[in-house]
C-alpha positions as CSV (number, residue, x, y, z in Angstrom):
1,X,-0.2,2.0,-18.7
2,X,0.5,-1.9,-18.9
3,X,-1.3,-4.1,-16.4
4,X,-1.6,-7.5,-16.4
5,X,-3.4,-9.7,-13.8
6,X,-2.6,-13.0,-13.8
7,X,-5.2,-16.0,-13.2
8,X,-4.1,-15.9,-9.4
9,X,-4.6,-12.8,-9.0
10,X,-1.2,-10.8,-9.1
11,X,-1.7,-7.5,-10.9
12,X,1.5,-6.4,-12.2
13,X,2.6,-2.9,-14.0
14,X,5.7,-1.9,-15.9
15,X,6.9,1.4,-14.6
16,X,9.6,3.3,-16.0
17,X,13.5,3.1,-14.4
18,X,15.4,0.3,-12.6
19,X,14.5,-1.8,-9.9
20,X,16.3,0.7,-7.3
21,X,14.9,3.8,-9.0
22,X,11.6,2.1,-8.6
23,X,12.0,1.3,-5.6
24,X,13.0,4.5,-3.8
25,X,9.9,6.1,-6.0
26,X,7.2,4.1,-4.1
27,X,9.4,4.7,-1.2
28,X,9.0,8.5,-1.8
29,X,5.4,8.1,-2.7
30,X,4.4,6.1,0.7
31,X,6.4,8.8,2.6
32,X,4.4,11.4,0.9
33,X,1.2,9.7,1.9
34,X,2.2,8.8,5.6
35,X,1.9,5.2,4.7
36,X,3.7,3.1,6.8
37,X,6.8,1.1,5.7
38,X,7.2,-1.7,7.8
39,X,10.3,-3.4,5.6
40,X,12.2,-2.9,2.8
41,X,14.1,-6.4,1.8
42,X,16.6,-6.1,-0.9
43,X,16.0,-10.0,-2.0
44,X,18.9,-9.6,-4.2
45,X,21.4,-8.5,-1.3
46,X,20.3,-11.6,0.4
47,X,20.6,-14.4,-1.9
48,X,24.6,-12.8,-2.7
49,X,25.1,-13.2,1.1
50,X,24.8,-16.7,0.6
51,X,26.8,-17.0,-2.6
52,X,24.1,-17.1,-5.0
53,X,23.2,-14.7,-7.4
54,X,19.5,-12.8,-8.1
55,X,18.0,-10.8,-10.4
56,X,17.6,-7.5,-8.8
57,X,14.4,-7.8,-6.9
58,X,12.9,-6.1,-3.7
59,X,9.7,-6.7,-1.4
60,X,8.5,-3.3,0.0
61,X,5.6,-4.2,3.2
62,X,3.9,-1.3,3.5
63,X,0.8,-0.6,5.4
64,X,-2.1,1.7,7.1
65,X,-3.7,0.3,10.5
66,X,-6.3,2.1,10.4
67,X,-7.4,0.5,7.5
68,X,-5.4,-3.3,8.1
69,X,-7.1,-3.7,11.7
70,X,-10.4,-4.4,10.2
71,X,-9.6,-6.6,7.9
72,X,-7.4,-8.9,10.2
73,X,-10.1,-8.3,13.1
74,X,-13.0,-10.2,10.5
75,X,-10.5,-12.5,9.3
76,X,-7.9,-12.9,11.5
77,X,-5.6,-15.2,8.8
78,X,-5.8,-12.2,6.8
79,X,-2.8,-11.1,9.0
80,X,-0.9,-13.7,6.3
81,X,-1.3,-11.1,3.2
82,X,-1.1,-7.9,5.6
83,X,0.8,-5.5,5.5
84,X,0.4,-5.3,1.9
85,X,3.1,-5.8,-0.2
86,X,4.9,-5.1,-3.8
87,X,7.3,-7.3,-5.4
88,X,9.6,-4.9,-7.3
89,X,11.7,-6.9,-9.8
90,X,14.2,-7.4,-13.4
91,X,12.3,-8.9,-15.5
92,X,15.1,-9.6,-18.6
93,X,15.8,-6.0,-18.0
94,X,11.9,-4.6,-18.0
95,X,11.1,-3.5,-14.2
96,X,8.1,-4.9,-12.7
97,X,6.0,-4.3,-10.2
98,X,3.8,-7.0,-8.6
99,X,1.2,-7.8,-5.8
100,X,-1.7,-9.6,-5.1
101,X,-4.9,-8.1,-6.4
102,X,-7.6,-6.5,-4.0
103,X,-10.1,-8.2,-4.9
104,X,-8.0,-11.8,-4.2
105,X,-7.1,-11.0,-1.1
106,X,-11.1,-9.8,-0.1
107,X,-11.8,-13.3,-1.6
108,X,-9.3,-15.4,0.0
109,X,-10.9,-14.2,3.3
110,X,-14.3,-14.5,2.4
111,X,-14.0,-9.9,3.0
112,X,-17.3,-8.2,2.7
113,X,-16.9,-4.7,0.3
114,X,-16.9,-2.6,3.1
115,X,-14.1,-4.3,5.4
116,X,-12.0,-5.0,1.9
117,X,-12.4,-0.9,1.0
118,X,-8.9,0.0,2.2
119,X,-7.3,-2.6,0.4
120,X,-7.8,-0.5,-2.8
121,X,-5.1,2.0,-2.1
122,X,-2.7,-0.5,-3.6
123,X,-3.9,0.1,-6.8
124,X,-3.8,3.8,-6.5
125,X,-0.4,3.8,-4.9
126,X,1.1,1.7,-7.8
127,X,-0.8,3.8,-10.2
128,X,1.6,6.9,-8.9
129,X,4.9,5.0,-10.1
130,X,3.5,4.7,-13.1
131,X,3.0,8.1,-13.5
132,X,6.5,9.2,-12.1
């Protein structure tokens, strides 16, 4: 499995299949594990609305309250990287997938180990494409 993290803490994986194959994978994998979808934005779509053209690329927010609310209740500016998100994108015709790291987001708001727990089913979740 390739998995990069970058300096700033963006861990991203190459899965197998285009962006929208991809894409309606994790879909089917959130869906499968009741995890909330909150959007689905088809960045691509977007900028060809406007006359401009895009890689193929699209944000998935995705969440689970019950683990979220504790997180933005200690650090209420955590509400600015919850939900969680996945950047699923072209990369000269390698699909990625991207987000921000666990432990970045635990550290950007100062998270003890046990509010920052439920961050961790990121990793698992994007660890399921990857296996698809």
């Amino acid at each position: 499995m390739e998995t990069e993290t970058s300096p700033d803490g963006v861990v991203t994986k190459t899965p197998a299949g285009s962006v929208a194959e991809v894409a309606a994978k994790f879909r089917a994998i959130l869906d499968a594990k009741g995890v909330m979808v909150f959007a689905v934005i088809d960045q691509a779509a977007a900028a060809q609305t406007v006359g401009l053209t895009l890689r193929d690329t699209v944000l998935i927010v995705f969440g689970n309250p019950a683990a979220g609310t504790p997180v933005m209740a200690a650090a209420p500016l955590a509400g600015l990287d919850l939900p969680l998100k996945v950047l699923i994108w072209d990369d000269a015709g390698i699909t990625r997938i991207s987000y921000y790291s666990p432990a970045t987001i635990a550290e950007r708001h100062n998270l003890d180990s046990a509010t920052a727990a439920g961050l961790s089913a990121i990793d698992a979740l994007t660890d399921a494409i990857m296996q698809t």
